[in-house]
RODO-2510 file (C-alpha; in nm, 4 decimals, decimal comma):
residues 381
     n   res          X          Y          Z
     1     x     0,1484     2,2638    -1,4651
     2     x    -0,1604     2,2641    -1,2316
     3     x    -0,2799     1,9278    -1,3563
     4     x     0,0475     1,7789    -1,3579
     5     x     0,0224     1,8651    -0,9986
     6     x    -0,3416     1,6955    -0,9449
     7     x    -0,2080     1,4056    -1,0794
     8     x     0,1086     1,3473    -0,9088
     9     x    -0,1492     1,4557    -0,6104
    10     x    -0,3424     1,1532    -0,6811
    11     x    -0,1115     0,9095    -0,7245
    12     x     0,0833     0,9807    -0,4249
    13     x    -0,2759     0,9854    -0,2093
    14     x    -0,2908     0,5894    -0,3177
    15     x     0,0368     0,5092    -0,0658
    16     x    -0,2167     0,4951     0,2219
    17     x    -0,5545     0,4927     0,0735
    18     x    -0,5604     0,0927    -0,0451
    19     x    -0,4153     0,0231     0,3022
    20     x    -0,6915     0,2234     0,4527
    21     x    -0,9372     0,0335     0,2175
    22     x    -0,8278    -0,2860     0,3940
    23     x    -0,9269    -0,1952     0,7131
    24     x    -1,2665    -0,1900     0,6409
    25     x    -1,3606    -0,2989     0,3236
    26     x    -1,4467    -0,7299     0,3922
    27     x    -1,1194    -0,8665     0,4666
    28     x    -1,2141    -0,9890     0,8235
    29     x    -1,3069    -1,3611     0,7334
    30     x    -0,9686    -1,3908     0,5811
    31     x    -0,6738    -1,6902     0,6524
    32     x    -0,3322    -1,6735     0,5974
    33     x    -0,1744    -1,6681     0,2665
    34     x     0,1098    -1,8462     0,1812
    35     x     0,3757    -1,8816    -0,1004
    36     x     0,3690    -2,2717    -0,2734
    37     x     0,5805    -2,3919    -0,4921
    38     x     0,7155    -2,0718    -0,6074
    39     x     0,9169    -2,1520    -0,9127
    40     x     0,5806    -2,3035    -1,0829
    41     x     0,3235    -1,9720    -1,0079
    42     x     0,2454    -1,7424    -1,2007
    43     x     0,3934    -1,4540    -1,2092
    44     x     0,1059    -1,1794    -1,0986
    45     x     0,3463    -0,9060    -1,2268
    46     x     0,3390    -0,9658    -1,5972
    47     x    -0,0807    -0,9463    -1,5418
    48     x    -0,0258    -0,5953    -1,3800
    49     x    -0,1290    -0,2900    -1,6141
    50     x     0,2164    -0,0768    -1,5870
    51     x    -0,0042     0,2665    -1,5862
    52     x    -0,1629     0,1206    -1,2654
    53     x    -0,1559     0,3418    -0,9803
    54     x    -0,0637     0,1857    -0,6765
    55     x     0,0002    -0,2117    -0,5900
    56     x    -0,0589    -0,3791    -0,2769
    57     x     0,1282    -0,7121    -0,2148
    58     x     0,0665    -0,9766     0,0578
    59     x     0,1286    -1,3607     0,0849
    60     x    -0,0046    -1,3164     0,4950
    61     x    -0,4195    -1,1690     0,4509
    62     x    -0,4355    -1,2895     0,8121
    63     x    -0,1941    -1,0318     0,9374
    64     x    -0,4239    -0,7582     0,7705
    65     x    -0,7438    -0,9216     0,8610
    66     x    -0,6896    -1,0410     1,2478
    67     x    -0,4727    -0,8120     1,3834
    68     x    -0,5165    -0,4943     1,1685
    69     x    -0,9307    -0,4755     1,2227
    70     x    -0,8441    -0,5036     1,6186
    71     x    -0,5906    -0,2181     1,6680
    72     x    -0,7241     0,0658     1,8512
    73     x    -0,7058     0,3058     1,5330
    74     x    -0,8978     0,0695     1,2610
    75     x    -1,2364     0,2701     1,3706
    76     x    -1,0902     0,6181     1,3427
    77     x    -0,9425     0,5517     0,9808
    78     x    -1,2868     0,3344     0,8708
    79     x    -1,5132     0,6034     0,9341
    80     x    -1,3778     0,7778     0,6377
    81     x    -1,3572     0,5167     0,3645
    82     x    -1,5595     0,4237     0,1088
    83     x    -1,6513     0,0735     0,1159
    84     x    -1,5290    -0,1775    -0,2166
    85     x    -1,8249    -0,4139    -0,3487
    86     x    -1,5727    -0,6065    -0,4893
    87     x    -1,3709    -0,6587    -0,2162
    88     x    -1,6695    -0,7291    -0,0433
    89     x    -1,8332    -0,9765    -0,2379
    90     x    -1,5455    -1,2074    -0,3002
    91     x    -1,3994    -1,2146     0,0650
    92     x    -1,6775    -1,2736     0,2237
    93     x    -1,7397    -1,6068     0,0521
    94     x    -1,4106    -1,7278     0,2155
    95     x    -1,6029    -1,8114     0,5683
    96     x    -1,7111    -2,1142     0,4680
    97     x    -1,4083    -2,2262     0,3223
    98     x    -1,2418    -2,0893     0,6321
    99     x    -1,4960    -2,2729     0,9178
   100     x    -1,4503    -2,6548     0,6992
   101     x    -1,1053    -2,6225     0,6204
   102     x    -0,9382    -2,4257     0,8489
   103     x    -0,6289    -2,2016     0,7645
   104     x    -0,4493    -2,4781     0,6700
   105     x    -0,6622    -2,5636     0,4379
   106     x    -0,7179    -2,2279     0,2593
   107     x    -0,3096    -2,1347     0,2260
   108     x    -0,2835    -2,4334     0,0194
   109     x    -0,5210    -2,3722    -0,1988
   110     x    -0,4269    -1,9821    -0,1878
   111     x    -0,0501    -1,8527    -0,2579
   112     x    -0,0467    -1,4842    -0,3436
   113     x    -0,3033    -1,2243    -0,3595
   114     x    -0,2243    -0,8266    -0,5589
   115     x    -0,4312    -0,5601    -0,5685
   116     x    -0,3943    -0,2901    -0,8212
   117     x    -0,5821     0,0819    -0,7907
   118     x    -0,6426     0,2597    -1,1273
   119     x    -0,7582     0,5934    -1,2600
   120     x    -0,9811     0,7705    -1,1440
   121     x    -0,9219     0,7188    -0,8061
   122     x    -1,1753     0,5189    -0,6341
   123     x    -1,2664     0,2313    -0,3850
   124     x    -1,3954     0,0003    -0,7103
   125     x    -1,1848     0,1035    -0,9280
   126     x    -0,9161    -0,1431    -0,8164
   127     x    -0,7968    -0,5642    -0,9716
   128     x    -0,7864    -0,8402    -0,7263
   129     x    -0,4881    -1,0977    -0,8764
   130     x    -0,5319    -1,4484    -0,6857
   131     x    -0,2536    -1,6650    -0,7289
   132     x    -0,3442    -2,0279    -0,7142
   133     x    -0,2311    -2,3981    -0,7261
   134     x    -0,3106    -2,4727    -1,0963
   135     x    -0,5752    -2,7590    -0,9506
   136     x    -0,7467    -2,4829    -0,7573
   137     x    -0,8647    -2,2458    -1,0512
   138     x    -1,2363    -2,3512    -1,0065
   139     x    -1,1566    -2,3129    -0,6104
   140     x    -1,1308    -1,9472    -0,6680
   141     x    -1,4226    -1,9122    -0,9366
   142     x    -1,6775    -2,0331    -0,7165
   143     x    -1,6490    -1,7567    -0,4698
   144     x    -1,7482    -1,5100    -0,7781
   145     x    -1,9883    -1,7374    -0,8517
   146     x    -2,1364    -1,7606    -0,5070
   147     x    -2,1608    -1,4051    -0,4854
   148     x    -2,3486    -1,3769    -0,7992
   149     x    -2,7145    -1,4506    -0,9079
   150     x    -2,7751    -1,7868    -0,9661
   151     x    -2,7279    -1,8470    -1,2998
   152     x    -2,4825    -1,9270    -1,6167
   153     x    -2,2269    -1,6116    -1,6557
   154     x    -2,1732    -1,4164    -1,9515
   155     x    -1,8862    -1,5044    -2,1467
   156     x    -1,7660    -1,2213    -2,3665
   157     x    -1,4145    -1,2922    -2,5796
   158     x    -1,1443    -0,9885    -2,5661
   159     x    -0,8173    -1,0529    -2,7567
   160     x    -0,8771    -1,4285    -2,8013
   161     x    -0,9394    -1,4430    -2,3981
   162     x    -1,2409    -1,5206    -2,2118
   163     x    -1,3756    -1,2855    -1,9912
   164     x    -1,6565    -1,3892    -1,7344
   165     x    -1,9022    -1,1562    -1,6230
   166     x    -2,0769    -1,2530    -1,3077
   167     x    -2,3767    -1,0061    -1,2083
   168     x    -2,4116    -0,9298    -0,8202
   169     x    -2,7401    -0,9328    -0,6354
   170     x    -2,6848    -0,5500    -0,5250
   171     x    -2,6814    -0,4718    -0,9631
   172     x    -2,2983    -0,4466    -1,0006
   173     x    -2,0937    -0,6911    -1,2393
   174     x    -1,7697    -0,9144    -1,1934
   175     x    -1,5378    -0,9288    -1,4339
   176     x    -1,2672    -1,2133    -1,4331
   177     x    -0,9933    -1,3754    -1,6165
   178     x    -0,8585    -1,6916    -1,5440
   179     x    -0,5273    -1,8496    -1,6582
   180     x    -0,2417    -2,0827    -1,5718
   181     x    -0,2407    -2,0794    -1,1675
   182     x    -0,4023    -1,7156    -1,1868
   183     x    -0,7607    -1,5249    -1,1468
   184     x    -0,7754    -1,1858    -1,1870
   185     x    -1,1249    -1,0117    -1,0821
   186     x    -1,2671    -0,5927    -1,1386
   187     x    -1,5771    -0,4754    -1,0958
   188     x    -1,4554    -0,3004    -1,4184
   189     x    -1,4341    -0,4830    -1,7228
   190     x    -1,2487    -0,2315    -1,9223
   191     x    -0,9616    -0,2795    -1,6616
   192     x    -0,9415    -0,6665    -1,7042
   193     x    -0,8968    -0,6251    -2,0737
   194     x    -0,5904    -0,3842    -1,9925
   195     x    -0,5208    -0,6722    -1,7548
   196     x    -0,5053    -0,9135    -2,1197
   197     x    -0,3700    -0,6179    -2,3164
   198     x    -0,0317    -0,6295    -2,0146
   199     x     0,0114    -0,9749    -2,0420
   200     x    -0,0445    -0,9872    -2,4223
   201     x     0,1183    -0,6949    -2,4741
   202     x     0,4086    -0,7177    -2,2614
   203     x     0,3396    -0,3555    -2,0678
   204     x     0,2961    -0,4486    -1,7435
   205     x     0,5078    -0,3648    -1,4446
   206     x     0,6633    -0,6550    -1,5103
   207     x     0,8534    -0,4988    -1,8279
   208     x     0,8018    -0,1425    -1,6442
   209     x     1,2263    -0,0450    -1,5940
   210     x     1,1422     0,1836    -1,3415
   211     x     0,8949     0,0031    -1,1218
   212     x     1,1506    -0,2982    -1,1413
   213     x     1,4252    -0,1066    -1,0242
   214     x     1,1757    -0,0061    -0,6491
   215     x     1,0247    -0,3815    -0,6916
   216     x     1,1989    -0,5841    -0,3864
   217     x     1,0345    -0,9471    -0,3913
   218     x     0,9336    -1,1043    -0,0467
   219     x     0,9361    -1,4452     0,0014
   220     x     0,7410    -1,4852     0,3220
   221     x     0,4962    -1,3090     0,5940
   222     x     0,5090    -0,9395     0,4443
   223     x     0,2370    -0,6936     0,3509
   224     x     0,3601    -0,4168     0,0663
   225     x     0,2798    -0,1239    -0,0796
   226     x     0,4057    -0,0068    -0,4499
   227     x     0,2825     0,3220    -0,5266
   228     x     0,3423     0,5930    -0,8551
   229     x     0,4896     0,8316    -0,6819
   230     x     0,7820     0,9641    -0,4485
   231     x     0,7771     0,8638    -0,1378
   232     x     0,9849     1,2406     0,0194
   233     x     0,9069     1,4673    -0,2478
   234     x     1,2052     1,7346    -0,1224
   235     x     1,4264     1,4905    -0,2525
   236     x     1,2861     1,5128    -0,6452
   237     x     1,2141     1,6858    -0,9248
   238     x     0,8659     1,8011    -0,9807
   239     x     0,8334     1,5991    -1,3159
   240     x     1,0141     1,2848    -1,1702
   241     x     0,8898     0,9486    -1,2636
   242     x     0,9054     0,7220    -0,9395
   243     x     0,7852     0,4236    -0,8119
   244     x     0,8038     0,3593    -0,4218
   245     x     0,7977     0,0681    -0,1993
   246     x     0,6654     0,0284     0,1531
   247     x     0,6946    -0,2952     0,3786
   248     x     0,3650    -0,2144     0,6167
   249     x     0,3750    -0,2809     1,0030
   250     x     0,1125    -0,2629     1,2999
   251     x     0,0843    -0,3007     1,6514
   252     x    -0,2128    -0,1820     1,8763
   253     x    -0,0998     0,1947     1,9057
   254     x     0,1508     0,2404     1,5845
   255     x     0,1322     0,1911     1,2215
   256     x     0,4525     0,1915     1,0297
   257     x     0,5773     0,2025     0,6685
   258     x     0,9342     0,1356     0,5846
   259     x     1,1267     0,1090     0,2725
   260     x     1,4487     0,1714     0,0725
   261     x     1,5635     0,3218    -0,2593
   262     x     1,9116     0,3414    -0,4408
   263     x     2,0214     0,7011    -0,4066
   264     x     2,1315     0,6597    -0,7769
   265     x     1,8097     0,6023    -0,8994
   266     x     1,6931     0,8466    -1,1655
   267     x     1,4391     0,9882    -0,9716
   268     x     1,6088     1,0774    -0,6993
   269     x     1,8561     1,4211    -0,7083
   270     x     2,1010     1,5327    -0,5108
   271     x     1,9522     1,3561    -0,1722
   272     x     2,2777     1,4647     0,0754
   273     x     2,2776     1,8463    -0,0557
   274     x     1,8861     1,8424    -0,0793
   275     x     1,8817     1,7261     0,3272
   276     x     2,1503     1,9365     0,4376
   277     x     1,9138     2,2024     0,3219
   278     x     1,6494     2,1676     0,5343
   279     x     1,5871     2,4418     0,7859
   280     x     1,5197     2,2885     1,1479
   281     x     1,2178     2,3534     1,2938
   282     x     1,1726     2,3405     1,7195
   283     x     0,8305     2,3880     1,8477
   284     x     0,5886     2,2669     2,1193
   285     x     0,4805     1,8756     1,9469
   286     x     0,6833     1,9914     1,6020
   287     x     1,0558     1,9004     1,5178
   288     x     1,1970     1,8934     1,2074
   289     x     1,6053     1,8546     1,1911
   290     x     1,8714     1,7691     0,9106
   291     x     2,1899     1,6471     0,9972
   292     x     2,3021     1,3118     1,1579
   293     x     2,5094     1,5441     1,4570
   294     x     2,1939     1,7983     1,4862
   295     x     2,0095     1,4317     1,5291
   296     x     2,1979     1,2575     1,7690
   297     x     2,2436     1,5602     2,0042
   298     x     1,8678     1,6303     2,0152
   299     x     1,7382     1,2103     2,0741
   300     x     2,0455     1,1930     2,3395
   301     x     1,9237     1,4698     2,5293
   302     x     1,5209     1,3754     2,5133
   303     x     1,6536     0,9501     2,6232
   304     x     1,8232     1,1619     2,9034
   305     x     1,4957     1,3150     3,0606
   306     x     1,3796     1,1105     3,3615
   307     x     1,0233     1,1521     3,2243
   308     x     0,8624     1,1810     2,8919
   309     x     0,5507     1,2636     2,7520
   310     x     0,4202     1,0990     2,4191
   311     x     0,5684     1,3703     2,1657
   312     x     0,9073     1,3609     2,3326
   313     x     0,8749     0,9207     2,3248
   314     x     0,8119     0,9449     1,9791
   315     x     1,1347     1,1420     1,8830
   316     x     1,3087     0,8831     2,1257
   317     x     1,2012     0,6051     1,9572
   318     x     1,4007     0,7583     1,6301
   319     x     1,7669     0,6550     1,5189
   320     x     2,0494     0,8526     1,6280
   321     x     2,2161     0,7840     1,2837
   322     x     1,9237     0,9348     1,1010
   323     x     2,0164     1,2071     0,8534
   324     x     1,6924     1,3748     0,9004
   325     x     1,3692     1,3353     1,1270
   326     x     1,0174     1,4989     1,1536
   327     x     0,8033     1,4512     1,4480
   328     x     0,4665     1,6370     1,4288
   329     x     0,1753     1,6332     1,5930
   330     x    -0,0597     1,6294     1,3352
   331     x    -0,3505     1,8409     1,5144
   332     x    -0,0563     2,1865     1,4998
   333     x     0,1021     2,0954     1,2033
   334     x    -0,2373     2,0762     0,9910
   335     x    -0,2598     2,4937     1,0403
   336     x     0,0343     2,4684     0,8393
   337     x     0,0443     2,1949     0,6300
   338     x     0,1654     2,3093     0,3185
   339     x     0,5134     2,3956     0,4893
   340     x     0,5825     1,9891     0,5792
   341     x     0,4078     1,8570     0,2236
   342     x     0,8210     1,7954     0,1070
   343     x     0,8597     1,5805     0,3850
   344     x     0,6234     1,3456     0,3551
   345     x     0,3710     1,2018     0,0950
   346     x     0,1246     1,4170     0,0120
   347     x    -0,1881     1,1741     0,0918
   348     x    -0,0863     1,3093     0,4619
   349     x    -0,1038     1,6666     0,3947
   350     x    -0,4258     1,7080     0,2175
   351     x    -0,5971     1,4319     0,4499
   352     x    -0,4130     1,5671     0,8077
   353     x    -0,7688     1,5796     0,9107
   354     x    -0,7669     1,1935     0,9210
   355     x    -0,4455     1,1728     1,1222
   356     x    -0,5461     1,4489     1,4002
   357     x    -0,5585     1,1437     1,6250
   358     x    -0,1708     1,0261     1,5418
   359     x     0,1719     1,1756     1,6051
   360     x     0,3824     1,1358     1,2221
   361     x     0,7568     1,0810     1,2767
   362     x     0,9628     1,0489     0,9762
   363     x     1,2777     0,9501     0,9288
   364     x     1,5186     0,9353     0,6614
   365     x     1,8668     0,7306     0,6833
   366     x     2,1464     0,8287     0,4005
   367     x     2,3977     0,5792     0,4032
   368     x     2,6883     0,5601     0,1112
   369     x     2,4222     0,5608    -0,1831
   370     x     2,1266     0,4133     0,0135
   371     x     1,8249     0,5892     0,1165
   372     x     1,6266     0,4036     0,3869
   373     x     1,2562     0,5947     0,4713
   374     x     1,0406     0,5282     0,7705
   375     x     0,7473     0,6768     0,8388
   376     x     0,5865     0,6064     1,2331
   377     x     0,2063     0,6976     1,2725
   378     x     0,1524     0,7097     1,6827
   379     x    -0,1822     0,7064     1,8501
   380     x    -0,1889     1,0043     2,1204
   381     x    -0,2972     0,9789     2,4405
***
């Protein structure tokens, strides 16, 4: 039972993690991404490894790159990341490509970009999936290249598939795999043969029921986050199998994550009794409530107060329809931690040191047999 725990642990510590990866990790030469001619791309999904832990999503790099690396938070949350060579040494090739062609010129040559995070959790151990106009495969290859020595790659053959191995000048290896409109790169190349065994295979998340049923495709401008796990534990069983979506937001002060799940899902149990159940909680920069009445009664009366202070403008901010809300400020509730960790995903809990800076509001909307999630992370004053 304990390492069932660990691992859902880990896999729910992923939600934030790759986001937090971003921040930091190489991303800020970056253009915008966008979709072209989407009935004729690949389909990055059926390259996916379904055992994967965690997917990021994202058509719009820029968004991440220019606006995410300037909000007053992105120093905070750096300091405690490890940094990804691989992110590293393939997005930092784009400048070039960025200062001749402008971002015009890169988003046609660029559609889609995933990233996938594996076991054991770490920085490196994550796939890059570029999706590409099918005339701009050697586009693509010659930023691996460019970050390697100079000289011919290794080709090794997996499956009937080429891999290319690319060393880098700091020791580490590339691995790729190139296909139809597609390049997939790891610093692993045991993970881009489970990249070939997916597609081969047909086990990626792509033929994954259960990740399907959470998968919500964007067409345009959208940054998202697909991880193994719950996203409010209280409202599953221990042994649940889940996968959770969340659409990622920024501004200069807040970071957001948002999403949605059919309350008839099978991981999901009992989510009205399961909320009703909560006990509030009303304390000095702490408030947890259940109940849309409870909810409305308590955001009325703060959006009645001729002045506010930051806690009380967080719980404002919150919908009056909401079936439940949490507002905590993250320095108190960290003495206490373990008494929240139902509430919210459990990356928060055993890393509240990271948020000490932030004031978490959650929110939960139960509507007919929707379940809509937001969760608000506020700089304090």
């Amino acid at each position: 039972m304990r390492t069932m725990k660990l691992r859902v642990v880990a896999k729910l510590a992923v939600i934030v993690s790759i986001v937090l990866f971003c921040i930091g990790v190489g991303f800020y030469s970056f253009a915008q991404l966008k979709m072209v001619n989407e009935n004729k791309d690949a389909d990055l999904l059926s390259l996916v490894p379904h055992d994967c832990l965690a997917v990021l999503e994202t058509d719009n790099m820029e968004f991440l790159v220019n606006e995410l690396s300037q909000v007053n938070y992105a120093a905070q949350l750096d300091t405690t990341l490890s940094r990804s060579k691989l992110l590293s040494a393939v997005f930092n090739n784009l400048t070039p490509y960025i200062e001749n062609d402008g971002v015009h010129g890169l988003s046609n040559r660029l559609n889609r970009v995933m990233i996938s995070l594996h076991e054991p959790v770490s920085a490196d151990n994550i796939v890059i999936y570029f999706r590409v106009n099918s005339l701009d495969d050697g586009f693509l290859k010659s930023l691996v290249k460019n970050s390697s020595l100079d000289f011919v790659p290794k080709e090794e053959m997996y499956r009937g598939k080429k891999i290319g191995i690319y060393p880098l000048r700091d020791g580490n290896f590339i691995a790729t795999y190139a296909g139809k409109g597609f390049l997939a790169v790891s610093l692993q190349k045991r993970l881009i043969e489970e990249v070939i065994d997916a597609e081969r295979d047909k086990t990626s998340l792509k033929n994954d029921s259960t990740f399907m049923a959470s998968y919500q495709p964007k067409r345009a401008n959208f940054v998202t986050i697909y991880a193994h796990a719950a996203s409010i534990p209280l409202l599953t069983d221990q042994d649940a199998r889940c996968w959770s979506g969340f659409d990622l937001h920024f501004d200069n002060e807040v970071f957001y994550l948002s999403g949605s799940i059919d309350g008839r899902n099978s991981c999901i149990r009992d989510a009205g009794d399961r909320i009703a159940s909560v006990q509030p909680v009303v304390e000095d920069s702490l408030l947890v409530l259940a109940g849309t009445e409870k909810v409305d009664s308590c955001i009325s009366r703060i959006l009645a107060l001729p002045v506010r202070d930051r806690f009380q403008e967080c719980v404002a901010n919150l919908s009056r329809e909401a079936s439940f809300i949490m507002v905590a400020d993250m320095d108190k509730a960290g003495a206490d931690m373990r008494s929240f960790a139902s509430f919210i995903p459990s990356f928060f809990s055993r890393h509240w040191a990271l948020f000490r800076p932030f004031i978490l509001s959650v929110q939960i909307t139960h509507v007919e047999n929707r379940l809509s999630y937001l969760f608000v992370l506020s700089m304090k004053d």
